[in-house]
C-alpha positions in Angstrom: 101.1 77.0 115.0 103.8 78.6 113.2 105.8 76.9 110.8 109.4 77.8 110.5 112.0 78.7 107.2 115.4 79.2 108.0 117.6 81.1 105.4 121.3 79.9 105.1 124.1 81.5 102.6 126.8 80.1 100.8 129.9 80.4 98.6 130.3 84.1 99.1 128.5 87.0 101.3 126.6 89.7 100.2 124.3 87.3 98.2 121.3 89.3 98.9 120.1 87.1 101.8 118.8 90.2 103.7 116.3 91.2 100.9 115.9 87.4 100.0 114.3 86.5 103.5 112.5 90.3 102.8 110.7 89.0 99.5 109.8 86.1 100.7 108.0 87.4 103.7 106.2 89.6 101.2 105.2 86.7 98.7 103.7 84.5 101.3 102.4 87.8 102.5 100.6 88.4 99.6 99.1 85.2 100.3 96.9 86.1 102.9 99.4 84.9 106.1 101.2 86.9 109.0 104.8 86.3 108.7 107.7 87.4 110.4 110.9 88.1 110.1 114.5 87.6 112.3 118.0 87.8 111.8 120.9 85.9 113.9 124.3 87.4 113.3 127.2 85.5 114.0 129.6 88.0 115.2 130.6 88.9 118.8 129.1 92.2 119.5 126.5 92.7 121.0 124.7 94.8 118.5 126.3 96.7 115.7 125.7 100.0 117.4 129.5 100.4 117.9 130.6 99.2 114.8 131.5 101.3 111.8 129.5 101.8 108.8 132.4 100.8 106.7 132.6 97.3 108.3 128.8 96.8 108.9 126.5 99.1 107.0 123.7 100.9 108.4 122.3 100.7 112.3 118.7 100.0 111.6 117.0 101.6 114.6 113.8 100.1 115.9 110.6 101.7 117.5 111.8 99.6 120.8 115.3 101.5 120.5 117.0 98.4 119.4 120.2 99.1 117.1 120.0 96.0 114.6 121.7 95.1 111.5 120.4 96.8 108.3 118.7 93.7 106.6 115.7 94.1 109.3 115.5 97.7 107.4 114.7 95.2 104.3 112.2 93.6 107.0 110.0 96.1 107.3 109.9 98.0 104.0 109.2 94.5 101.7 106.4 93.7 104.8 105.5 96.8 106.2 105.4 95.2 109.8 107.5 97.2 112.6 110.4 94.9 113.8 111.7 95.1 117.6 114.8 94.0 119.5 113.7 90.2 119.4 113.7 90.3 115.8 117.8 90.5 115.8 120.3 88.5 117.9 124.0 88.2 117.9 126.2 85.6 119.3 127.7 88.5 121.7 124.3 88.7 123.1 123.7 84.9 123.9 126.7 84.6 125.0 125.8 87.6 127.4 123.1 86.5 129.0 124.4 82.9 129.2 127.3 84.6 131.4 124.9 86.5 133.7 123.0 83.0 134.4 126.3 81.8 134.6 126.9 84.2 137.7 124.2 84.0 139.5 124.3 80.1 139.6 121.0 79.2 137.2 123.1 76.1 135.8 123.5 74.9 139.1 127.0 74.0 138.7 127.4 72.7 135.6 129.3 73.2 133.1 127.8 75.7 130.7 129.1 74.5 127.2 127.9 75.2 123.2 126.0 72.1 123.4 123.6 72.6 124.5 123.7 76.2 126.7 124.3 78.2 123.6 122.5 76.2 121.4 119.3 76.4 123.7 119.7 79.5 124.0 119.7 80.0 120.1 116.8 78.0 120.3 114.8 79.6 122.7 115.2 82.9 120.9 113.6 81.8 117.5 110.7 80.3 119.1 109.6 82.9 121.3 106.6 84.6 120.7 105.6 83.5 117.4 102.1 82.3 118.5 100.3 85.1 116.2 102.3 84.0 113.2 101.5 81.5 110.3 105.4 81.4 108.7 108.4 82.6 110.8 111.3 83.2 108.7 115.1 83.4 109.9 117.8 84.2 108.5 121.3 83.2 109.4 124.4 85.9 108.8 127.8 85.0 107.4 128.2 81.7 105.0 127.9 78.1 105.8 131.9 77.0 106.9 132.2 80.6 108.6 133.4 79.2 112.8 131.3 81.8 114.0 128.2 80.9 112.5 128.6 76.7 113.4 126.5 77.3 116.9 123.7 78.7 114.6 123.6 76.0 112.6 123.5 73.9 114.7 120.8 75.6 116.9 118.6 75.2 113.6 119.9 71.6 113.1 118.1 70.6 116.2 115.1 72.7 115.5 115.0 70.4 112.6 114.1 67.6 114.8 112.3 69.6 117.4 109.6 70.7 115.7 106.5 68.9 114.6 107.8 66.6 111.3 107.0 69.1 108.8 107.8 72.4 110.5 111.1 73.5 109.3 112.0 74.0 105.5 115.6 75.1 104.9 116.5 77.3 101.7 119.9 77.5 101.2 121.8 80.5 99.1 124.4 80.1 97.1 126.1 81.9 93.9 126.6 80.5 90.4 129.7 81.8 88.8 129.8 82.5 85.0 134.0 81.8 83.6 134.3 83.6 80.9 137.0 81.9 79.6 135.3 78.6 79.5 131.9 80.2 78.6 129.5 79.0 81.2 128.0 78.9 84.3 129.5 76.3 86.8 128.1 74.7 89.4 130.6 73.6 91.6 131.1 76.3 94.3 127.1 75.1 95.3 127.7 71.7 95.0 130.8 72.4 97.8 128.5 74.7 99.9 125.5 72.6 99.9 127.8 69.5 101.0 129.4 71.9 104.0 125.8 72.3 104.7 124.9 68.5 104.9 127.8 67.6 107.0 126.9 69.7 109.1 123.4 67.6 109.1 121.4 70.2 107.4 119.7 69.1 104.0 118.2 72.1 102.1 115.1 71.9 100.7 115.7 74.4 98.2 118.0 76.0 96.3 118.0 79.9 95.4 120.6 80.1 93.1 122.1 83.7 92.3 123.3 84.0 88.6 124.0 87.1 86.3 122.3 85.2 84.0 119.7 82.4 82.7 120.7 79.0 84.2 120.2 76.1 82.0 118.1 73.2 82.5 121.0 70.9 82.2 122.7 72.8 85.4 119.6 72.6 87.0 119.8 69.0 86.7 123.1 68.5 87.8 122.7 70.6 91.1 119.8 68.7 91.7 121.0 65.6 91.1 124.3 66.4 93.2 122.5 68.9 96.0 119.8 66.2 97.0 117.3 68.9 95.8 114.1 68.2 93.7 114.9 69.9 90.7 111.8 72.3 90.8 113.1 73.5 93.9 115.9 74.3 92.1 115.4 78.3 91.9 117.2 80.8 89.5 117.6 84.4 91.4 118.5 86.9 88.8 119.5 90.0 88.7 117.1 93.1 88.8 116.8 96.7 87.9 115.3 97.3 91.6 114.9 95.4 94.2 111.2 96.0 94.8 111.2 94.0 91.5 112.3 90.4 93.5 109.3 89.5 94.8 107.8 89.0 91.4 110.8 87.6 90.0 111.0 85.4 92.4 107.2 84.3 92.5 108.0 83.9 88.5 110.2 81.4 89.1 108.3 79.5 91.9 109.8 80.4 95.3 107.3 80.5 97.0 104.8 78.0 95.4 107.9 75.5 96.3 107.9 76.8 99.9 104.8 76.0 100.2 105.0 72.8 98.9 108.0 71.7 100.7 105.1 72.7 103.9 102.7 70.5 102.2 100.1 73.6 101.9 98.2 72.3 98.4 96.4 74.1 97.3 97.7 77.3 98.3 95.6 81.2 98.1 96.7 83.4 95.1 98.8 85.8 95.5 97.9 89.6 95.2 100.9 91.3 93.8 98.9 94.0 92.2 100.7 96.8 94.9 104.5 95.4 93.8 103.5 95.8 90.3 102.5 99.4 90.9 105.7 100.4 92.3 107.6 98.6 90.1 105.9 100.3 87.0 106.6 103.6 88.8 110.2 102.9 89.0 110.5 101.8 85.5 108.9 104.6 83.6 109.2 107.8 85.4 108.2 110.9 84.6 111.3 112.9 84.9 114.2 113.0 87.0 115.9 114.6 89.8 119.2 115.1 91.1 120.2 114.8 94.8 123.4 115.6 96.2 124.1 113.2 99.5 126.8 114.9 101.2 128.4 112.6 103.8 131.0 110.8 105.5 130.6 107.3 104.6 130.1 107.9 100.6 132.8 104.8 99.9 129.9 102.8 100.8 126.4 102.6 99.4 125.6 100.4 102.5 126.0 102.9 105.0 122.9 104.3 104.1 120.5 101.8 102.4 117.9 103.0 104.3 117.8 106.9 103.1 118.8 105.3 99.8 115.5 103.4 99.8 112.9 106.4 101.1 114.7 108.6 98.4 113.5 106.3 96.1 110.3 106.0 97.6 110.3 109.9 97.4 110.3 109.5 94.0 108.1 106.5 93.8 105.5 109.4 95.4 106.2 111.4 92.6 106.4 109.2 90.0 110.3 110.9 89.1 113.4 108.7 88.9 116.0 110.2 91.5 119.6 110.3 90.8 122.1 110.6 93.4 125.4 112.0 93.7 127.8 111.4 95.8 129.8 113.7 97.5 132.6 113.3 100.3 132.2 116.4 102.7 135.7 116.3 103.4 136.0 118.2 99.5 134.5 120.9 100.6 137.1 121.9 103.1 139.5 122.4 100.5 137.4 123.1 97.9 134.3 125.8 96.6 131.2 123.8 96.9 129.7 125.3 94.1 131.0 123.3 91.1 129.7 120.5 92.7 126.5 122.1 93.9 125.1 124.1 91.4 123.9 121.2 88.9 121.6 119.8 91.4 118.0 119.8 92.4 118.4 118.9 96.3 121.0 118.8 99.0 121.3 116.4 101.8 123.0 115.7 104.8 122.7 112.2 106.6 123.7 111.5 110.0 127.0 110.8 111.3 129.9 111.0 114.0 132.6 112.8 114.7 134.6 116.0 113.3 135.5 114.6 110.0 134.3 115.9 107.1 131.7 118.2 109.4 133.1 121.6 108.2 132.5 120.4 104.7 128.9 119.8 105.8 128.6 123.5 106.8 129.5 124.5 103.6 127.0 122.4 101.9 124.3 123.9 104.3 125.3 127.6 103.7 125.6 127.0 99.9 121.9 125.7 99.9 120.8 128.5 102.0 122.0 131.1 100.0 121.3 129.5 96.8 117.9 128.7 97.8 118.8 125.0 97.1 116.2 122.5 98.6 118.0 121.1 101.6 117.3 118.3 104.1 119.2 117.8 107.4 119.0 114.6 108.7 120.6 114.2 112.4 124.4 115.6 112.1 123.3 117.3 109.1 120.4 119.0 111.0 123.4 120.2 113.6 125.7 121.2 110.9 122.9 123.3 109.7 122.4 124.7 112.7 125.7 125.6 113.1 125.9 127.1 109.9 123.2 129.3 110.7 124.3 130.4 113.7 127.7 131.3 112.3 126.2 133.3 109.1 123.1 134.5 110.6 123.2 135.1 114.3 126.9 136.6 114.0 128.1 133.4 116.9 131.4 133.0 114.6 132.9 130.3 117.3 129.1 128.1 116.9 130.5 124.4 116.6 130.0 121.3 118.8 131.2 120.2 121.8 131.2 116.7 119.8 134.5 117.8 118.5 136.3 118.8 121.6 135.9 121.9 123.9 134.3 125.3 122.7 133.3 128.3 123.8 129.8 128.3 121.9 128.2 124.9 121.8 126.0 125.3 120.0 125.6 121.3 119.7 126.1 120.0 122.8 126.4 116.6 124.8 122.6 115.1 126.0 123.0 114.3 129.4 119.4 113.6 130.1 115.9 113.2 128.7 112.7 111.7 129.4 111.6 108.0 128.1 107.6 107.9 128.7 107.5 108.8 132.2 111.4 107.9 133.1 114.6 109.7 133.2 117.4 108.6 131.3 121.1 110.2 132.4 124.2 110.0 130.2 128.0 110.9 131.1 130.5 112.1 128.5 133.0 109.1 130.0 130.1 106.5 130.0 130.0 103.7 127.3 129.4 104.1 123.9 127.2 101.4 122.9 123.4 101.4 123.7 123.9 104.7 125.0 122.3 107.5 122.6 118.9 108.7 122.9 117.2 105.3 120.3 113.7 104.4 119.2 110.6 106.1 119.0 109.9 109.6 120.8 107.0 112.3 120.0 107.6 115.7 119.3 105.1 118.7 118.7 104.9 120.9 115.6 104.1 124.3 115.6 100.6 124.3 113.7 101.7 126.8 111.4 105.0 125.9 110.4 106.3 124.1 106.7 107.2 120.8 108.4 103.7 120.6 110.3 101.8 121.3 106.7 103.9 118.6 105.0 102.8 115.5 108.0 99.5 117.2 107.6 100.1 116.9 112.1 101.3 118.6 114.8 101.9 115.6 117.0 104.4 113.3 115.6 106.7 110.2 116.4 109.8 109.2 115.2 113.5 107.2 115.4 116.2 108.9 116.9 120.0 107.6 117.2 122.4 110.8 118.7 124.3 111.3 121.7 124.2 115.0 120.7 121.6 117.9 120.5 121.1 121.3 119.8 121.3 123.6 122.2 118.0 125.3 123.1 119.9 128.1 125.0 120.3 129.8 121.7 116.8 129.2 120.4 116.0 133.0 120.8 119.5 134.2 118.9 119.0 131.8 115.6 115.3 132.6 115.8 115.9 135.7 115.7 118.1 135.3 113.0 115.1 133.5 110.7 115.9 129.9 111.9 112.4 128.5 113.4 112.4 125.9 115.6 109.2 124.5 114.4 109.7 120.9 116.3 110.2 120.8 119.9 110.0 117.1 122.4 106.7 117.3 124.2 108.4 118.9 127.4 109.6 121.3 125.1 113.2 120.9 126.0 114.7 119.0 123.1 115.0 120.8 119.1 113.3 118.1 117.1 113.3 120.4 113.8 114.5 123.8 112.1 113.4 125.4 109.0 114.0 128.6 107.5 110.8 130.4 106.5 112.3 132.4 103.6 113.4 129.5 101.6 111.3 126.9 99.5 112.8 123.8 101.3 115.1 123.6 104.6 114.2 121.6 106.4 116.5 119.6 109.6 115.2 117.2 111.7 117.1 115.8 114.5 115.4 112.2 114.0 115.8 109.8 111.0 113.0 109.3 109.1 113.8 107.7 107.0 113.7 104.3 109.4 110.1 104.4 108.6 109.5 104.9 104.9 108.0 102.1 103.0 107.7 101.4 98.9 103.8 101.5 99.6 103.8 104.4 102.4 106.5 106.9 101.7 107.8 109.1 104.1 105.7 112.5 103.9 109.3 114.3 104.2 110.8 112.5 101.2 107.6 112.9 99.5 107.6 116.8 100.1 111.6 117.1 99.6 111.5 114.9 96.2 108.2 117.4 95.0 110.4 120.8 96.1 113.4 119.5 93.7 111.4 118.7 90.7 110.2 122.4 91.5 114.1 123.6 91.5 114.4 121.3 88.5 111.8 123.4 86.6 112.8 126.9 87.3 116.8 126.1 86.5 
C-alpha cells in the first residue's frame, strides 16, 4: 500500500518546492522503492497552457499531451519516470468537472459545496492509481495563507485522518531570513507559517528550512521547540552550485532517513547515490567550456525555459564541458547587426514561442549562423524561423513568413488544421479556442537513413513532444530542397515536416518537436549531446 508525503510551502514562493518534492523522490529512489510524483496548483485555469511564460514559466508537455506546470519537468529528470496528465491538477479543473456532474444531476440535488464536493474531489485525485507505488509524494502550489490554496489543504487535512494511522507525513517549506543589520538568521517568519499551517489542522512532521547559510543548533532548537517538530527533523536546505547537487545535500543532512522515520521504516536500505555523484563531479570539474547563444522571446525569465536550460546542461554533462549561456532578446536584432553579438559564440539557438514579436530578429539569428557556419539548433518557432530564413535567402521566396502573424501571400508557416492521433483525426479552426488545442504529446516521425539527424539518434524511427498550432508548409518542400534545405524528418504519413538540416554545414539542425521534454541528467538528449560536441568543435577551430 502506498504511503503518502504531502509537500507544503511557506513564507515566500519560489522556495524550490518543485525540485524539493524532485530530490526527494530520487532519495527514497535510491532506496530501492517506486515513487511518484504530483502536483496540485491552486489557481483557476485549467492548465497553464494559456498562460504566459512570464507569469508561469514553462508548459511541461507530457507523453499523454497534458500541458502541466514546469515542476513535473523536475519530476521526471531527478526520477527518470514519465509523468501524465494525472500527475498535475488545478483547482480550475476540479472545479470543472464538479460543474459537469453538477449538470447532469450526479449530486442528486444537493447542494454541491467545498466541503466536501471539492475536497472529495481533491481527494479522489491523489489516491487514484497509486496501487504500483511504495511512496506517493504531492506537492501543494502557492504558500500556506494563500485563499486559493485553503481547499487543498484541507483536502490533505482529511487525508490525514483517512488513511491508515501512519500513512501521511507532512514536510513543510519554509525560508530562514539572514538581517544583516542584526547579524543573524531569524526564525520567526517559520514559526508564523508553521502556526498558519496548524490552524489550519495540519501539524508538519518536518521542517526543510531554506537558508543562505549554516543554521545553528540554537535556532534549530528554538524552531523545534516553537514548530512542534523533533528537532532532528529539523532540516537545513542550503544553497547549491547545481541542482543535481540537492539530493545529496539533502541525504547529508537527513531528509530522507527522517522521512523514513516519521513512516516508521527502521531499518531502512542504503541508498545508491553513486549515479548523482557522477554527474555532479561532471558538473564541477569540466573539461572546458562552451558558449551558447539562446536567442528568444522570453529572455527576462530564466523560468521560461528551465527545461532546455537543463538538457543544455545535460549536453554538457555528455561532454564533460561546462556550458555558458547568453542571453539574447531577438527583438535586438531588428534594429541591430547580429554579428557583435554572434560572433564570440560556439552555438546558436532558437527556442519555441508565439507570436510575431521578436520573430524577425530570429531570422537574423538563423541566417547569421548559416552563413557563418555557426552550429545552430531550431527548436519549434526557431525551426520555422529557419525555415523561413532559408526560403527567403535560398529559394529567392522574398515574401516567405507565416500566416501566424497575419495574412501572406507565401506561407510558408502555416496554420495545422488537421493531423492524425494513432488512428484518429484531429481538426483545428483558426477561430477555435486556444487552450488544449495545439498538436501535444508524443508523435513518431521517420528519418531519412542517411541524413545528419538520423546518424546522431543512431534511428530512423523516432518519438517525440510536440506543442504548436503551426507547421511548415510541405507545399514548398521541393523549392527549399532544392535550395539545400533537406527535410530529413517527415510524420509517418509523411505529411507533417518534423526536421530540416542543411547538408553543407557542420550543425543545423530544426526540429519541429521539443526535445528537450525528454532529457534526463543520466540520459541526455542525443540532440544536445551532438549540438554541445559540434560547439566544442567551433570552439577549437576559432
Amino acid at each position: 500500500m502506498a504511503r503518502y508525503i504531502f509537500i507544503t510551502g511557506g513564507v515566500v514562493s519560489s522556495l524550490g518546492k518543485g525540485i524539493a518534492s524532485s530530490a526527494l523522490g530520487a532519495l527514497l529512489q535510491a532506496r530501492g522503492y517506486r515513487v511518484r510524483l504530483r502536483k496540485l496548483d491552486p489557481y483557476l485555469n485549467v492548465d497553464p497552457g494559456t498562460m504566459s511564460p512570464t507569469q508561469h514559466g514553462e508548459v511541461f508537455v507530457t507523453d499523454d499531451g497534458a500541458e502541466t506546470d514546469l515542476d513535473l519537468g523536475h519530476y521526471e529528470r531527478f526520477t527518470g519516470r514519465s509523468a501524465n496528465r494525472m500527475d498535475n491538477v488545478t483547482t480550475g479543473r476540479i472545479y470543472q468537472e464538479i460543474i459537469a456532474k453538477e449538470r447532469r444531476g450526479d449530486y442528486l440535488g444537493a447542494t454541491v459545496q467545498v466541503i466536501p464536493h471539492v475536497t472529495d474531489a481533491i481527494k479522489a485525485f491523489v489516491l487514484d492509481g497509486n496501487e504500483e507505488y511504495d511512496f506517493v509524494l504531492c506537492e501543494i502550489g502557492g504558500t500556506v495563507g494563500d485563499i486559493e490554496a485553503m481547499p487543498f489543504m484541507e483536502a490533505i487535512r482529511q487525508l490525514g485522518n483517512d488513511l491508515p494511522r501512519g500513512g501521511a507525513v507532512y514536510i513543510h517549506l519554509t525560508l530562514m531570513p539572514y538581517i544583516p543589520s542584526a547579524g543573524e538568521l531569524k526564525t520567526k517568519p517559520t514559526q508564523h507559517s508553521v502556526r498558519e499551517l496548524r490552524a489550519i489542522g495540519i501539524q508538519p512532521d518536518i521542517l526543510l528550512v531554506r537558508a543562505d547559510r549554516e543554521i545553528p543548533v540554537e535556532e534549530r532548537r528554538k524552531l523545534s521547540l516553537f514548530c512542534n517538530v523533533r528537532q532532528s527533523a529539523v532540516i537545513q536546505a542550503l544553497d547549491v552550485a547545481t541542482i543535481y547537487d540537492v539530493p545529496i545535500a539533502y541525504h547529508k543532512e537527513g531528509l530522507d532517513t527522517e522521512v523514513l522515520a516519521a513512516f516508521g521504516i527502521d531499518p531502512a536500505p542504503k541508498p545508491k547515490l553513486q549515479r548523482w555523484q557522477q554527474v555532479v563531479d561532471s558538473i564541477r570539474n569540466p573539461e572546458g567550456e562552451v558558449t551558447i547563444a539562446i536567442v528568444g522571446k522570453y529572455t527576462g525569465l530564466k523560468d521560461a525555459y528551465k527545461s532546455l536550460i537543463e538538457a543544455l546542461q545535460h549536453g554538457g554533462i555528455a561532454n564533460r564541458v561546462r556550458v555558458k549561456l547568453d542571453w539574447i532578446a531577438s527583438e535586438i536584432f531588428e534594429e541591430e547587426d547580429p554579428a557583435p553579438y554572434l560572433e564570440r559564440v560556439d552555438g546558436i539557438l532558437v527556442p519555441g514561442g508565439f507570436g510575431e514579436r521578436g520573430s524577425e530578429g530570429k531570422i537574423h539569428a538563423a541566417r547569421f549562423a548559416r552563413e557563418r557556419k555557426v552550429p545552430y539548433f531550431g527548436i519549434c518557432f526557431g525551426m520555422q524561423m529557419a525555415v523561413i530564413e532559408a526560403a527567403r535567402s535560398l529559394a529567392g521566396i522574398e515574401a516567405a513568413s507565416s500566416s501566424e502573424f497575419g495574412p501572406t501571400q507565401e506561407p510558408v508557416v502555416g496554420l495545422m488544421t488537421e493531423w492524425l492521433k494513432g488512428n484518429e483525426l484531429e481538426t483545428r479552426a483558426a477561430a477555435g479556442d486556444l487552450g488544449g488545442t495545439m498538436r501535444l504529446g508524443a508523435y513518431k516521425a521517420t528519418l531519412k537513413p542517411q541524413s545528419k539527424i538520423a546518424a546522431i539518434y543512431g534511428s530512423s524511427e523516432i518519438e517525440e513532444r510536440h506543442r504548436h498550432r503551426y507547421e511548415v508548409n510541405r507545399a514548398y518542400r521541393e523549392a527549399l530542397e532544392s535550395a539545400g534545405m533537406d527535410f530529413a524528418g517527415m510524420s509517418p504519413d509523411g505529411l507533417l515536416p518534423e526536421t530540416v538540416e542543411l547538408a553543407d554545414h557542420p550543425w543545423f539542425i530544426g526540429v519541429q518537436y521539443h526535445p528537450e521534454l525528454k532529457s534526463r541528467p543520466f540520459e541526455p538528449h542525443p540532440l544536445f549531446a551532438s549540438f554541445i560536441a559540434a560547439a566544442m568543435e567551433r570552439s577549437r577551430l576559432v
